[in-house]
Every structure is written in structure tokens, then in C-alpha cells.
C-alpha positions as CSV (number, residue, x, y, z in Angstrom):
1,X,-10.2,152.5,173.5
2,X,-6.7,150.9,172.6
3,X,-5.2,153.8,173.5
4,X,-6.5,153.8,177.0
5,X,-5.6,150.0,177.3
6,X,-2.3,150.6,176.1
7,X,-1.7,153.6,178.9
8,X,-3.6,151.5,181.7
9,X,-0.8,148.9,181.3
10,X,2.4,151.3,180.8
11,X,1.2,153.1,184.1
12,X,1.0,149.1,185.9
13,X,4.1,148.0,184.7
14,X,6.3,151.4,185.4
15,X,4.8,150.8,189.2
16,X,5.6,147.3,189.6
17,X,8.9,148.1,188.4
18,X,9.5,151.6,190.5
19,X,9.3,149.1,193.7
20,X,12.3,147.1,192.3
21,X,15.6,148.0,193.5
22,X,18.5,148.5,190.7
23,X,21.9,147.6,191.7
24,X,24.5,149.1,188.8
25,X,28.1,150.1,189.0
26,X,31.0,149.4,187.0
27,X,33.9,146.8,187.0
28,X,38.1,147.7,186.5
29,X,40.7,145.7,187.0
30,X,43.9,147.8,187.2
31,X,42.8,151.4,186.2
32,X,40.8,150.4,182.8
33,X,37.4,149.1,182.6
34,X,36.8,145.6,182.1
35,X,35.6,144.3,178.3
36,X,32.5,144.2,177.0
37,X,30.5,140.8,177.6
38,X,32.1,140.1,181.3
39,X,29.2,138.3,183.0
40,X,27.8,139.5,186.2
41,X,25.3,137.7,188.4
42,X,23.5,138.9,191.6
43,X,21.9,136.6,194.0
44,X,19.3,138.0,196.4
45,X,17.1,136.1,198.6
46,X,18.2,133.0,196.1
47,X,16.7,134.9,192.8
48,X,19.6,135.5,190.8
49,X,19.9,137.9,188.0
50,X,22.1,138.1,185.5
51,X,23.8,140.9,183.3
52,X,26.7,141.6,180.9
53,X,29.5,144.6,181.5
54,X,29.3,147.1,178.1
55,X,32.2,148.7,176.9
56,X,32.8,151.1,179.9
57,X,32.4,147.7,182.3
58,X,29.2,149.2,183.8
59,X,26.8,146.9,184.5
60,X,23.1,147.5,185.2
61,X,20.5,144.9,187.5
62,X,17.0,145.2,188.0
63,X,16.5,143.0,192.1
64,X,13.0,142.8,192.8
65,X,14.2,141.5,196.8
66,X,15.4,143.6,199.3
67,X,18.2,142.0,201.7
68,X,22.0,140.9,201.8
69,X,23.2,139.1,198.5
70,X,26.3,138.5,196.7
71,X,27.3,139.5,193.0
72,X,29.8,137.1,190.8
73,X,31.8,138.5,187.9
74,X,33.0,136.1,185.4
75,X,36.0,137.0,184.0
76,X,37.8,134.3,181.1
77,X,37.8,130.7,183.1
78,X,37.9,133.2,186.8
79,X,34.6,133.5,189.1
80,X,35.0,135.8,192.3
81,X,32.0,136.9,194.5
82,X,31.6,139.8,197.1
83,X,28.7,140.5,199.4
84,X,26.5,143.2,198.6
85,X,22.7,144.8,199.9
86,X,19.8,145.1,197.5
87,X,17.4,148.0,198.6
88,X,13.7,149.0,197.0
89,X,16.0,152.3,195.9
90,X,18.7,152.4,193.2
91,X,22.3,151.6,194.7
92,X,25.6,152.3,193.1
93,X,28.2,149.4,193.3
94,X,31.3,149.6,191.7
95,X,34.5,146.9,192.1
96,X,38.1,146.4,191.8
97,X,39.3,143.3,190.2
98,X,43.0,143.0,192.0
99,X,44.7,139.7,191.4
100,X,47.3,138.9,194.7
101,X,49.4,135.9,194.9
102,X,48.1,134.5,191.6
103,X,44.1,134.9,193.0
104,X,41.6,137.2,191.3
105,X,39.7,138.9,194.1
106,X,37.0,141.4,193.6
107,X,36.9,144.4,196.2
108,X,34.8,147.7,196.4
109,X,36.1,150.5,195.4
């Protein structure tokens, strides 16, 4: 009987979560990944949702809204933003950190 519980409630959860979207990519700035621990933010329908770059500066988001958003990267004391779309499927994002005139600016690549 625990058994069954168990499997009712892995089957639930693995459906709420195939409707989610998942917005992952990575994050360079020159032609080398970013560090580990850069913090990345995505903001969707004003639910925002937050991850970390690993050592490869891919990042990885679970957005349970579809619609237009914007992601912020968090680099040192530097916060730049781009717009981005958050869909019920998986969607591959992955950004250029370029800095011009002095300014960080993040663009897609």
C-alpha cells in the first residue's frame, strides 16, 4: 500500500511539473564561461525565480508562466537584464556578457 502511495504521488508531481516551461542556457563573457555561483533571476508574469551559473556558466530554471519576461545576471557589484519568452516547452537561452564604454551589457548569443 506504501508502494502505491508513493507511485500515485511521483506520477502527480512529474505531471504538474511536465506543464512547466524550463528556460536554461549558459552565460560567457569574452569566450570563457562565467564562474560558478553568478546569480541569475527570471521574472515571468511577476514570479521570479532564481538560479546560480555552475562551473560551465550554465544555468538551469524551472517557469511555471508562459509569457514575455526578463532574466538578470549578477555579476560582482554589476546587474544587467534582457528580455526573454517563457513557453510550457523547454527553451534554450544562452548570453554574451560584453562590456562597451565601461557598461556591462548582456546580449544573446
Amino acid at each position: 500500500m506504501r508502494i502505491t502511495t508513493t507511485l500515485m504521488m511521483a506520477l502527480i508531481l512529474s505531471a504538474s511539473m511536465a506543464m512547466a516551461g524550463e528556460v536554461y542556457g549558459t552565460i560567457t563573457q569574452g569566450d570563457k564561461p562565467v564562474a560558478a555561483g553568478v546569480k541569475v533571476e527570471i521574472s515571468v508574469l511577476g514570479k521570479v525565480y532564481e538560479a546560480e551559473t555552475d562551473k560551465f556558466g550554465s544555468y538551469r530554471v524551472l517557469v511555471k508562466e508562459k509569457g514575455k519576461g526578463t532574466i538578470t545576471v549578477r555579476l560582482n557589484k554589476e546587474v544587467v537584464s534582457a528580455g526573454l519568452y517563457s513557453y510550457d516547452k523547454a527553451t534554450r537561452y544562452d548570453w554574451i556578457l560584453q562590456t562597451t564604454d565601461g557598461a556591462l551589457s548582456l546580449k544573446r548569443k
